[in-house]
One Martini backbone bead per residue (centre of mass of N, CA, C, O) as a GRO file, in nm:
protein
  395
    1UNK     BB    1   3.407  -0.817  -2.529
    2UNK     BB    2   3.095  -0.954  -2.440
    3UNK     BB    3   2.818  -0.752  -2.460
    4UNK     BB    4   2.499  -0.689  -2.417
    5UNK     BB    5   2.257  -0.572  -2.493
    6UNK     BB    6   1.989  -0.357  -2.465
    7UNK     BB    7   1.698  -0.373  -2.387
    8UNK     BB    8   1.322  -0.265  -2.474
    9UNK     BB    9   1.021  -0.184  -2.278
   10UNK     BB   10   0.767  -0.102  -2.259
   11UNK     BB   11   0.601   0.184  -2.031
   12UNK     BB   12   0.483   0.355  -1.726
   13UNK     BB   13   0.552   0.622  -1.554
   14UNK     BB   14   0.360   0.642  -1.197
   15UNK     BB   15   0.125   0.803  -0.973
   16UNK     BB   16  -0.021   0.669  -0.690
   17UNK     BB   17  -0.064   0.868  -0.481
   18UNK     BB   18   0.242   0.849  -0.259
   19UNK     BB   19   0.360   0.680  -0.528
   20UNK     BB   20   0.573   0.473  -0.716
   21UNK     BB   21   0.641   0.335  -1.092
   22UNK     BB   22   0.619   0.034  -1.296
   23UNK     BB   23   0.455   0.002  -1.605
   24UNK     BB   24   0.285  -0.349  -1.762
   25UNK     BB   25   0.226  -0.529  -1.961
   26UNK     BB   26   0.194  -0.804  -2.011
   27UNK     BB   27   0.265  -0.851  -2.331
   28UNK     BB   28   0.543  -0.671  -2.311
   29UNK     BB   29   0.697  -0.859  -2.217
   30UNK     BB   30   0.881  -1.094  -2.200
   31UNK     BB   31   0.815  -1.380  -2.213
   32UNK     BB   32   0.968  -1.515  -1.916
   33UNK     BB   33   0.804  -1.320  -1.774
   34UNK     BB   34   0.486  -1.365  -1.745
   35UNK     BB   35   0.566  -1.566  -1.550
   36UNK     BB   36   0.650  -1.661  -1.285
   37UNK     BB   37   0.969  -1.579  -1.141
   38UNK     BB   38   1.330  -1.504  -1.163
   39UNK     BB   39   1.283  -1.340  -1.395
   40UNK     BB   40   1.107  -1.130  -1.321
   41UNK     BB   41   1.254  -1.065  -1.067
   42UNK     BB   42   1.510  -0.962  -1.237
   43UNK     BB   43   1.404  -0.753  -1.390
   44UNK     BB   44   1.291  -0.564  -1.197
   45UNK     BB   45   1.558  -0.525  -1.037
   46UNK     BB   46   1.659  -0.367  -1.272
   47UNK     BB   47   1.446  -0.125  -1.323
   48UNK     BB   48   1.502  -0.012  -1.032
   49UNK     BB   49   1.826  -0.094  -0.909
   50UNK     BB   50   1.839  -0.373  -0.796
   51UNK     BB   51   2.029  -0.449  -0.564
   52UNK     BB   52   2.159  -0.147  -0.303
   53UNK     BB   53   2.408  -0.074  -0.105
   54UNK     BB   54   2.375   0.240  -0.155
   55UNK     BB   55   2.047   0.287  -0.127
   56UNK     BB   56   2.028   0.508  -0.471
   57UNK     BB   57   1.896   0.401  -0.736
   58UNK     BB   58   2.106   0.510  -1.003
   59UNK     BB   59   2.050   0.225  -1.182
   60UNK     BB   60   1.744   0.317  -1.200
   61UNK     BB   61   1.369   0.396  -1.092
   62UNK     BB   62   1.429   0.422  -0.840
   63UNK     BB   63   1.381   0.623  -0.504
   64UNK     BB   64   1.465   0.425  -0.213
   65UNK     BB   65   1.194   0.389  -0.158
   66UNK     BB   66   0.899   0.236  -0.108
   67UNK     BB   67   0.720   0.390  -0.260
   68UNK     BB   68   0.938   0.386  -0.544
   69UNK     BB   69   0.998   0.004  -0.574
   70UNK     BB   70   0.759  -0.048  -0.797
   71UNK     BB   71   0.566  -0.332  -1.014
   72UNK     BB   72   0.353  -0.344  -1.282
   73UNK     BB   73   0.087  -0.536  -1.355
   74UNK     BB   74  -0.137  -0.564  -1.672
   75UNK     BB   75  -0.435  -0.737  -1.744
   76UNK     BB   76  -0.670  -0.905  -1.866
   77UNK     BB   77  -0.936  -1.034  -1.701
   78UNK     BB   78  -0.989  -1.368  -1.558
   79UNK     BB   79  -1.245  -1.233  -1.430
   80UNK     BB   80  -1.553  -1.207  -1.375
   81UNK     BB   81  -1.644  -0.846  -1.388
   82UNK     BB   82  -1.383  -0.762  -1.506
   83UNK     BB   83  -1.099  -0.603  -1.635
   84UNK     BB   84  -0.840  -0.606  -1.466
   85UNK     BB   85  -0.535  -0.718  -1.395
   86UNK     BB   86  -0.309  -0.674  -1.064
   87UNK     BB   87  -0.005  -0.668  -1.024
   88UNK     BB   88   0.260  -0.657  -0.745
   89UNK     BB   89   0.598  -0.546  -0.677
   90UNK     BB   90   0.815  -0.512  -0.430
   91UNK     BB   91   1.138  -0.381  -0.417
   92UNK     BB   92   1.402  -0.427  -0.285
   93UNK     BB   93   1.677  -0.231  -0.191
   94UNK     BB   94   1.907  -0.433  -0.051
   95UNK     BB   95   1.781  -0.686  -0.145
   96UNK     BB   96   1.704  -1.013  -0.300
   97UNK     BB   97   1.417  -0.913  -0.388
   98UNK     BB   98   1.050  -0.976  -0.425
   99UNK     BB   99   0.741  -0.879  -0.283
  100UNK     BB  100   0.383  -1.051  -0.327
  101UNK     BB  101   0.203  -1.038  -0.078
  102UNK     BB  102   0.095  -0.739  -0.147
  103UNK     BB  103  -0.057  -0.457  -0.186
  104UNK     BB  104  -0.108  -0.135  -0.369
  105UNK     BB  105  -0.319   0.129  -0.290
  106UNK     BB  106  -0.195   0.388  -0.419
  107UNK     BB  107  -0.128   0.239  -0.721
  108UNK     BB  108  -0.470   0.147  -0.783
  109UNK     BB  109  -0.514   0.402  -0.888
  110UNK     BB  110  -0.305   0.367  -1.132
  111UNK     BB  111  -0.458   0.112  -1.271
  112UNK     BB  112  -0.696   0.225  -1.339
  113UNK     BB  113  -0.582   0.442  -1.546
  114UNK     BB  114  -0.424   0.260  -1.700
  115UNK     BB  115  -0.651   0.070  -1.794
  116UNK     BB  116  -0.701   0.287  -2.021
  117UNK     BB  117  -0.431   0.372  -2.138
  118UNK     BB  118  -0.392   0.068  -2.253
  119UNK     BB  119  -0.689  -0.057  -2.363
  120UNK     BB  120  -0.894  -0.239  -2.163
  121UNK     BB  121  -1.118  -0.044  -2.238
  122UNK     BB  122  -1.395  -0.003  -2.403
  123UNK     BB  123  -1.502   0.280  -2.575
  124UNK     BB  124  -1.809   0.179  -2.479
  125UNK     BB  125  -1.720   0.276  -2.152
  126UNK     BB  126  -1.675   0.548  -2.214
  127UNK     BB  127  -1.719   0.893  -2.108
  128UNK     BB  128  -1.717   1.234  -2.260
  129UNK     BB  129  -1.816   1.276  -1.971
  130UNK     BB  130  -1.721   1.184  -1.608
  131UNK     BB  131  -1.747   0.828  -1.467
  132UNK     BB  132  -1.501   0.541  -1.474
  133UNK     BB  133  -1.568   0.215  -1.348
  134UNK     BB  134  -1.309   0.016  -1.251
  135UNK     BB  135  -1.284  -0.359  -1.259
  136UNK     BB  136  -1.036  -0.511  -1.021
  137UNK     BB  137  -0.797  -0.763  -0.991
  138UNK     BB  138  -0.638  -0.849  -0.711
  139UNK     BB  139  -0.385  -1.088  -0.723
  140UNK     BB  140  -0.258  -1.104  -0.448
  141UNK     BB  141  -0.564  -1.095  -0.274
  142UNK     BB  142  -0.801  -1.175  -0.443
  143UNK     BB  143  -0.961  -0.860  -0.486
  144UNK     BB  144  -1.230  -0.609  -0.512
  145UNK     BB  145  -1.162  -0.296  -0.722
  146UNK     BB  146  -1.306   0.032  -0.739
  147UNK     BB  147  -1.242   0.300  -0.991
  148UNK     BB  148  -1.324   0.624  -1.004
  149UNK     BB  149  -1.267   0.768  -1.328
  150UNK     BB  150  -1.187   1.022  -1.452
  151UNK     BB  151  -1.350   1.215  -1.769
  152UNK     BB  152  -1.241   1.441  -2.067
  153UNK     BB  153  -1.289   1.365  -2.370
  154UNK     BB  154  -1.230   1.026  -2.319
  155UNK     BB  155  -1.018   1.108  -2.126
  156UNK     BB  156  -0.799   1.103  -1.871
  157UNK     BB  157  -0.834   1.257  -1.600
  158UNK     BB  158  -0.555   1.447  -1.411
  159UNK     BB  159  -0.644   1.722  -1.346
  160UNK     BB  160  -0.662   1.903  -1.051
  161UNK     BB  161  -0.800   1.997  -0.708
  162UNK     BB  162  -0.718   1.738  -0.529
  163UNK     BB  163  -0.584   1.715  -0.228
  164UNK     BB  164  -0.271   1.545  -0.123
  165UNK     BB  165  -0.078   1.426   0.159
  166UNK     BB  166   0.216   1.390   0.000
  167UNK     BB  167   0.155   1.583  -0.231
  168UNK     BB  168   0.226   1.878  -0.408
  169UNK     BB  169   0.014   1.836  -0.625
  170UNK     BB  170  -0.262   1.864  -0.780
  171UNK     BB  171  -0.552   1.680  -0.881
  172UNK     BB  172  -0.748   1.446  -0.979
  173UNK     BB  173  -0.990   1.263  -0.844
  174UNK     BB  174  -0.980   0.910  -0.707
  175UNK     BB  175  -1.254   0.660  -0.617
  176UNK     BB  176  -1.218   0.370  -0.382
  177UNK     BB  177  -1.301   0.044  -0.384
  178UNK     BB  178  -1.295  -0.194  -0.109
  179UNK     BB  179  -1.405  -0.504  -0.138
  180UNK     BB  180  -1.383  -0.725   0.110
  181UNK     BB  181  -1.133  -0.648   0.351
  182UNK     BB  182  -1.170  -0.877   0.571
  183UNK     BB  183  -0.952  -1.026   0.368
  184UNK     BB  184  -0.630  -1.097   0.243
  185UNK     BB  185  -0.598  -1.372   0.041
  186UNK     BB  186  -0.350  -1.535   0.204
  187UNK     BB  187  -0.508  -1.744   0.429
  188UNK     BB  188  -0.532  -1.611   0.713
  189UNK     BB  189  -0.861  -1.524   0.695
  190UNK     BB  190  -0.941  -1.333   0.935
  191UNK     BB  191  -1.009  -1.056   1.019
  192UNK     BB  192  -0.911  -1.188   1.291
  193UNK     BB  193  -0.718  -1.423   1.350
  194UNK     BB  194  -0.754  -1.486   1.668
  195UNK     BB  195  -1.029  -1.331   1.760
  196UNK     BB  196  -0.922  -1.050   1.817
  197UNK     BB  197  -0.897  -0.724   1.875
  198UNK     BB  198  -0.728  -0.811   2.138
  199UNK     BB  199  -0.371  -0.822   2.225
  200UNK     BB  200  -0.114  -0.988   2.368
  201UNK     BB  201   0.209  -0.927   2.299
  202UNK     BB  202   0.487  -1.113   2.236
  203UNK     BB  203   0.835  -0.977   2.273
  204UNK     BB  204   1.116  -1.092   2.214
  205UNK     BB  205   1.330  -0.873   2.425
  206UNK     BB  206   1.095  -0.604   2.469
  207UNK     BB  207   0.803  -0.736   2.517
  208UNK     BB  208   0.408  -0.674   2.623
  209UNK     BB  209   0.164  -0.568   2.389
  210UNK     BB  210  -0.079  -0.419   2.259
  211UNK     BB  211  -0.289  -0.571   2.013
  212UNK     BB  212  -0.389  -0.529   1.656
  213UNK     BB  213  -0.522  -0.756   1.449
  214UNK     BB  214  -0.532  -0.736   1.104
  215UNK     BB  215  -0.729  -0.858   0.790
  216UNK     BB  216  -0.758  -0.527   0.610
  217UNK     BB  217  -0.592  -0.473   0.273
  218UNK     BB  218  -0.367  -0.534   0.513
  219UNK     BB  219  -0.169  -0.660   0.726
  220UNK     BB  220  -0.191  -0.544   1.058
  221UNK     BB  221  -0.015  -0.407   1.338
  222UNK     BB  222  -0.153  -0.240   1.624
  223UNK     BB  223  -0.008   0.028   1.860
  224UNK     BB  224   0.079   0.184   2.115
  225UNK     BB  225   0.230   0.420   2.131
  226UNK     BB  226   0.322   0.488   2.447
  227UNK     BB  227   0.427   0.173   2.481
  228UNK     BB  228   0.669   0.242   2.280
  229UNK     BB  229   0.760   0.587   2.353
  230UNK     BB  230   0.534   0.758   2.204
  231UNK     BB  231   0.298   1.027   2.025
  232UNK     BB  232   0.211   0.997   1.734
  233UNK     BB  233   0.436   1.297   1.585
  234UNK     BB  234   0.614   1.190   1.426
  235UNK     BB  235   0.871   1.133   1.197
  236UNK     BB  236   1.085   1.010   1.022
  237UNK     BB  237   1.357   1.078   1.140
  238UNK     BB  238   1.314   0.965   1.439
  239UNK     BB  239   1.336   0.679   1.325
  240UNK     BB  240   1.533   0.630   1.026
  241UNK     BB  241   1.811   0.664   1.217
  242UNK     BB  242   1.706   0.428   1.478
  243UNK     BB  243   1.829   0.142   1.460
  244UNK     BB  244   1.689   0.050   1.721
  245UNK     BB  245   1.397   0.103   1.704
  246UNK     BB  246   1.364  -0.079   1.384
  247UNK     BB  247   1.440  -0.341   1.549
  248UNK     BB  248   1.185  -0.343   1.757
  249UNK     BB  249   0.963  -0.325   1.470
  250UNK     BB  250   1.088  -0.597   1.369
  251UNK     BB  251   0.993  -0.764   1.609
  252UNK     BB  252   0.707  -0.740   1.627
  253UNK     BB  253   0.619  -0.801   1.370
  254UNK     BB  254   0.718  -1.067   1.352
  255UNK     BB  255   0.535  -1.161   1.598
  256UNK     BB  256   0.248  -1.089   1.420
  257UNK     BB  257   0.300  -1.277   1.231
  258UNK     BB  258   0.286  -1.540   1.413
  259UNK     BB  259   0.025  -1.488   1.528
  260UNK     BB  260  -0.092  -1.443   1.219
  261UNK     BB  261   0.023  -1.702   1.030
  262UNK     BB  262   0.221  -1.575   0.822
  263UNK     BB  263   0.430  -1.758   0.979
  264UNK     BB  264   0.657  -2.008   1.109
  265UNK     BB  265   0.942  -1.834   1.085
  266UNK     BB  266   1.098  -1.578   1.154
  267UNK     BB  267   1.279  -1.554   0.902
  268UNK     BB  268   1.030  -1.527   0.682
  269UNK     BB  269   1.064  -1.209   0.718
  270UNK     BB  270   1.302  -1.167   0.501
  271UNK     BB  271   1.080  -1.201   0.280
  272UNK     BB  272   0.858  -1.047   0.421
  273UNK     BB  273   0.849  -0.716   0.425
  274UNK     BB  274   0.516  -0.607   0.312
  275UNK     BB  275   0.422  -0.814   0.515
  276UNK     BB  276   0.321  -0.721   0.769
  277UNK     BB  277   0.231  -0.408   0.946
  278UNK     BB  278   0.366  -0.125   1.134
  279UNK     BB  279   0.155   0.033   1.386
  280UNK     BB  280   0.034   0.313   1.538
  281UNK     BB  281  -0.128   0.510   1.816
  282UNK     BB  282  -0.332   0.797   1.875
  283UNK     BB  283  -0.454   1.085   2.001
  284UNK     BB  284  -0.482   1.376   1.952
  285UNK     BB  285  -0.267   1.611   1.826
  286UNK     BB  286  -0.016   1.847   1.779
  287UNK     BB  287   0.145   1.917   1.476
  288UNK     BB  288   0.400   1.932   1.237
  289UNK     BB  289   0.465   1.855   0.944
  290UNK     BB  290   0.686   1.803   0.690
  291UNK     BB  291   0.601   2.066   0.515
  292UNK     BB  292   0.485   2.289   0.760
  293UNK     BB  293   0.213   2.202   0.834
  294UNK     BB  294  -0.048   2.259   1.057
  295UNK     BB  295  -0.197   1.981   1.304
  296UNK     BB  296  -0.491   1.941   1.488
  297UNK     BB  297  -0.659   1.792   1.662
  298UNK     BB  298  -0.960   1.902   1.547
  299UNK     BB  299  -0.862   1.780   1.259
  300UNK     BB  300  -0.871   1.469   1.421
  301UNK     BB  301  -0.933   1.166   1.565
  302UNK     BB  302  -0.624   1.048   1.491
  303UNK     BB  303  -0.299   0.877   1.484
  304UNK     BB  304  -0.073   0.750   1.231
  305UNK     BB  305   0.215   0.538   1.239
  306UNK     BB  306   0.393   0.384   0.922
  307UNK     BB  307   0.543   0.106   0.808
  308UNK     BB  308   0.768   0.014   0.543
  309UNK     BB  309   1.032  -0.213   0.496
  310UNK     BB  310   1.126  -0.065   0.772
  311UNK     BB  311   0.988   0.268   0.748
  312UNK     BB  312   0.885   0.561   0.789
  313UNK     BB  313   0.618   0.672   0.653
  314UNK     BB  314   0.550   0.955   0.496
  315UNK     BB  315   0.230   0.874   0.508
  316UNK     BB  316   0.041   0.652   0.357
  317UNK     BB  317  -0.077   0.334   0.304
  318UNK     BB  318  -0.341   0.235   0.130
  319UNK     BB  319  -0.385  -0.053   0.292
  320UNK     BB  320  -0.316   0.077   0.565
  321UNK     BB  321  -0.613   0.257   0.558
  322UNK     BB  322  -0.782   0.029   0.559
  323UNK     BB  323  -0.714  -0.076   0.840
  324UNK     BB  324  -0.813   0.162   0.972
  325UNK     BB  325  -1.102   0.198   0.890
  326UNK     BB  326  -1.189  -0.087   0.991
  327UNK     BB  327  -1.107  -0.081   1.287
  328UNK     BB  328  -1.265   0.200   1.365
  329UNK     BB  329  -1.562   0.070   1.297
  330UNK     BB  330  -1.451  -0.125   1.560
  331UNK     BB  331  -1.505  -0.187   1.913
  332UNK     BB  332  -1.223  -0.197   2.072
  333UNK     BB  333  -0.983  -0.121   1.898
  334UNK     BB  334  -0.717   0.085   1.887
  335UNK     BB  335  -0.867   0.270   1.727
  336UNK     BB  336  -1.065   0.327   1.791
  337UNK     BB  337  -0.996   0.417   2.089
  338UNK     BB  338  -0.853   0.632   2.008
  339UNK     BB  339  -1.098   0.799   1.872
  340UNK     BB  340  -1.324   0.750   2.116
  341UNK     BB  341  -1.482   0.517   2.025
  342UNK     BB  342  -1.710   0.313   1.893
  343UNK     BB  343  -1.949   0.388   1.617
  344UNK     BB  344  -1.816   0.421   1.248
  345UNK     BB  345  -1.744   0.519   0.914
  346UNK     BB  346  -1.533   0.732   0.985
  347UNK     BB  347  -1.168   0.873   0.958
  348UNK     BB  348  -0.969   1.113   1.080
  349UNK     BB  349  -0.553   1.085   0.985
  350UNK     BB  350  -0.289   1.154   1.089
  351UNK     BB  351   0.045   1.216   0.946
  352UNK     BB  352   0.334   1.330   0.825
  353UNK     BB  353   0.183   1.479   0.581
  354UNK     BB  354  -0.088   1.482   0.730
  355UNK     BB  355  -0.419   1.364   0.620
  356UNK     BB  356  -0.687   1.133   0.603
  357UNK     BB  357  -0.961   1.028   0.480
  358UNK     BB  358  -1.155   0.711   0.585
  359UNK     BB  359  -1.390   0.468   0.518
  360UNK     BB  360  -1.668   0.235   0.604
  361UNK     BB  361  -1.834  -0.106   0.634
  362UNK     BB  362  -1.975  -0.234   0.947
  363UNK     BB  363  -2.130  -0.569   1.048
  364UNK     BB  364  -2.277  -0.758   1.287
  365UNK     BB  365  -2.236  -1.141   1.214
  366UNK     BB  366  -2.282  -1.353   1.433
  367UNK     BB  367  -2.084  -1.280   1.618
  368UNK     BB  368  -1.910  -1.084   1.334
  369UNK     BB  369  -1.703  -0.850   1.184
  370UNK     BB  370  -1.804  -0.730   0.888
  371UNK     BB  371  -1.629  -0.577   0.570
  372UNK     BB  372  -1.797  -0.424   0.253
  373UNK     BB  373  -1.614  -0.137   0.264
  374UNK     BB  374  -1.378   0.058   0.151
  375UNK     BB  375  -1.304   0.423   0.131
  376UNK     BB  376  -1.102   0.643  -0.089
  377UNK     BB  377  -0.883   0.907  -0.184
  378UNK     BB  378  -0.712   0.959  -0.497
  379UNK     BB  379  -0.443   1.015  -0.705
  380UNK     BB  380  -0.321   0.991  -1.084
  381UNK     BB  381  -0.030   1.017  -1.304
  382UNK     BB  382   0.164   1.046  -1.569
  383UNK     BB  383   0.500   1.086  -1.625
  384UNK     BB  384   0.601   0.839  -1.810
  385UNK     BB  385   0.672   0.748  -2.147
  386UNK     BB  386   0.780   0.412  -2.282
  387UNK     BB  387   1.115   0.281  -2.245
  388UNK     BB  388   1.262   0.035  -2.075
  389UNK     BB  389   1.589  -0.036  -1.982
  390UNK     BB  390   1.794  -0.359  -2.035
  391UNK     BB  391   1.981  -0.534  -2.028
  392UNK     BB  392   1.965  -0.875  -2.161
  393UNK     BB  393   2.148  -1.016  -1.907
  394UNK     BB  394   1.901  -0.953  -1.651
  395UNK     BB  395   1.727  -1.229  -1.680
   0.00000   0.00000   0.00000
């Protein structure tokens, strides 16, 4: 019998925000795998250890939850004023594919603190205690992030007080700002692609729903949680047990793919199912998180349950709270109104998994709306370093 030896690749498995990944230098890749192509996304889907009919991700790094599916790459920026490029990869779980059109807000936490672990920025850049803003170019969406990563004697301060709903342990805070994300960079345009806060989508087979439409952090499609069913304080169990639920939620998506022009045909979107997303909103209540800390109405300004890859996240997508803060920022869309509507520049909502505040700075210029920054907390350390294997013919 002849068998491939396992090749080893540096690598470095961390948490950022609510997700988990593997890291990897760009230099660090197989030669063929350094460019876009198949042998990347089958590297890819091997380290993670896709696609999984068992849906176990047993015999690789991944967690089987889209949170945790996911793999970075990290070099040297090409472009000017920045730091480094960082490219993300979300890896279906039991499809055969590897999904590129859009960013991962939470693990951006993680990219910028990689960026310094890496060794991609001067040493006289760094602060011998203090704060090192990094300045990010995200390749999938083409906008810079800027992470602003605490130091420690010299080193990414890892450890701290600062408690995020979704992560079991504190740890330091690290502020991103995504700069100019009213628009998605993949070609979507504007803000509102519609040019509408408010449309009525037609969902072939389901319904006619008020919805938001939105590509900022990433596009995402808002509807009122009322109005297909929900009270918008589910937890993951409610729906992603519901194979009818999760199949009315990608018919919804779908259609709002179709009607933003992310999709030319419905078809299309089982190739892309990290983008766009689809969440709900509604008014605060209470409700119990899945920790089984109680969430006050009077703790939030709104509620929202939102999907990735198929299943109800059991947190908040960093990238999808982007789209939620500027949506609020905004009068009249789904979001603004559940929050109680007017002009605002931030919003606490609630989640599965308990709160997150996040703020916007929105303008209307020339009778449109544009933001030029949102703001979020999360924070991220390394779990793992060193080499991660792969059969050696499996790529």
């Amino acid at each position: 019998m002849n068998a491939a030896p396992q090749i080893r690749i540096p690598a470095t498995y961390m948490r950022g925000g609510t997700s988990k990944g593997v890291f990897f230098r760009l230099e660090d890749l197989p030669e063929r795998c350094r460019v876009p192509g198949a042998a990347r996304d089958r590297l890819f889907q091997r380290v993670i250890g896709s696609p999984d009919p068992y849906a176990a991700h047993i015999d690789g790094m991944g967690g089987a939850t889209s949170s945790t599916s996911k793999c970075v790459i990290l070099s040297r920026s090409t472009q000017p004023d920045h730091d480094v490029d960082y490219l993300y990869g979300q890896v279906a779980i039991d499809k055969d594919f590897v999904d590129w059109s859009g960013n991962c807000g939470n693990l951006t936490t993680a990219a910028g603190a990689f960026a310094i672990h890496a060794g991609y920025l001067d040493a006289s850049r760094l602060p011998q205690n203090g704060i090192c803003a990094v300045r990010i170019w995200q390749a999938n969406i083409q906008k810079t992030i800027v992470a602003h990563i605490p130091v420690s004697n010299g080193q990414v301060q890892e450890t701290g007080d600062f408690e995020l709903d979704g992560v079991t342990f504190p740890a330091a805070e690290i502020v991103l700002e995504f700069m100019d994300p009213s628009e998605d960079g993949d070609g979507a345009g504007a803000m509102f692609p519609t040019g509408n806060p408010v449309d009525e989508l037609e969902v072939p087979g389901v319904g006619t729903f008020k919805a938001t439409l939105i590509a900022a952090g990433i596009p995402t499609i808002f509807v009122n949680a009322a109005d297909i069913g929900y009270t918008g304080t589910e937890l993951r169990e409610a729906i992603n047990g519901d194979a009818a639920a999760l199949a009315r939620f990608e018919a919804i998506r779908v259609a709002g793919a179709l009607r933003m022009g992310l999709i030319r045909t419905p078809e299309e979107a089982t190739t892309r199912q990290h983008t766009p997303k689809i969440a709900f909103v509604a008014p605060p209540k209470d409700y119990i998180s899945a920790s089984g800390k109680p969430v006050k109405a009077g703790d939030v300004d709104l509620l929202v349950r939102a999907l990735s890859m198929g299943k109800l996240h059991h947190a908040m997508m960093g990238t999808a709270a982007v789209a939620i803060s500027t949506a609020a920022a905004i009068p009249g869309t789904l979001v603004n109104l559940a929050a109680g509507g007017g002009e605002r520049n931030a919003v606490r909502f609630g989640h599965p998994s308990g709160t997150l505040r996040v703020g916007a700075e929105a303008r209307l210029v020339g009778g449109q709306w544009t933001v030029t920054k949102a703001v979020m907390s999360r924070s991220a350390r390394i779990l793992m370093e060193g080499w991660v294997r792969v059969p050696g013919d499996a790529f």
